[in-house]
N, C-alpha and C positions, 0 to 999 in steps of 0.2 A: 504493500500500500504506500510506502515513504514514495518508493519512486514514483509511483503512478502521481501523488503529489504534484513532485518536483515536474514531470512531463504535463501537467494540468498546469502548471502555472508558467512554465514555457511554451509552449505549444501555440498562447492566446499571441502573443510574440511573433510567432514566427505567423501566425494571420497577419497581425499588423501590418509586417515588413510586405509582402506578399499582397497587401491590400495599398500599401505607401507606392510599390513598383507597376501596380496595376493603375493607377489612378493618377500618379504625381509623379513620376521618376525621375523627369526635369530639375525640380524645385529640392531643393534644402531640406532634409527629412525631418531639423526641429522647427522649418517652417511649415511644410507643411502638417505636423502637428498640430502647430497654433490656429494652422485656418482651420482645421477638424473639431478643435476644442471648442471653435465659437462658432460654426457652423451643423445645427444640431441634426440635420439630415444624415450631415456626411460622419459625425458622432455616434449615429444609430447604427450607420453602413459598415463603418468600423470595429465595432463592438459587435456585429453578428457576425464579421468576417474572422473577429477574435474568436468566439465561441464553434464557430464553425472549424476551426481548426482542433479546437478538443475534442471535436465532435468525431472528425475523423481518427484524431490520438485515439480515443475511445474505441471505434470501430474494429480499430488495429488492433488492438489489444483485447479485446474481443473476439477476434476471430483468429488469432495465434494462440488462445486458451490461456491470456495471462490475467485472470478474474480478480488477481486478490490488484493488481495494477491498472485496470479497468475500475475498479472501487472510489479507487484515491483520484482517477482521474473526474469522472464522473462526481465525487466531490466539491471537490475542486469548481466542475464545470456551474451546479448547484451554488455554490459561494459566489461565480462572475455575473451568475442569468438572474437573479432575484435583483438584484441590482441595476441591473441593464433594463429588466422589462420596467420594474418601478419608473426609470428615466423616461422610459418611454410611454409610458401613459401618463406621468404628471408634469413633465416637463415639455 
């Protein structure tokens, strides 16, 4: 379970990056942070593209039979989404 943790809490990361090269690959990657942070669309797109990436960590680990790693992932995932979705209906 530690690991699956530690790959749940990297994993949203490596969306990000992935979501920064899709969308802005020109621009300064702490600027465009700052235009995402005050842009609440491109905030929301970001954060599913974060979760999205646990989702497939998840998957993976899921279907190479690693459950107790899948656990902490899936955690993990639980701790990013309740927070996310909150933003997204009251903000």
């Amino acid at each position: 379970m530690p690991i699956g943790i530690v790959i749940g809490l990297l994993a949203p990361f490596v969306g990000i990056i992935i979501f920064y090269f899709w969308k802005a690959s020109s621009a300064k990657f702490f600027d465009f942070l700052n235009v995402v942070i005050h842009t609440s669309s491109l905030l929301t797109a970001m954060i599913s593209f974060a979760l999205l990436a646990n989702a497939a960590a998840f998957t993976i680990a899921l279907n190479t039979k690693h459950d107790r790693t899948a656990k902490g992932i899936f955690a993990v995932t639980l701790l990013l989404a309740v927070p996310a979705i909150i933003y997204k209906l009251f903000f």
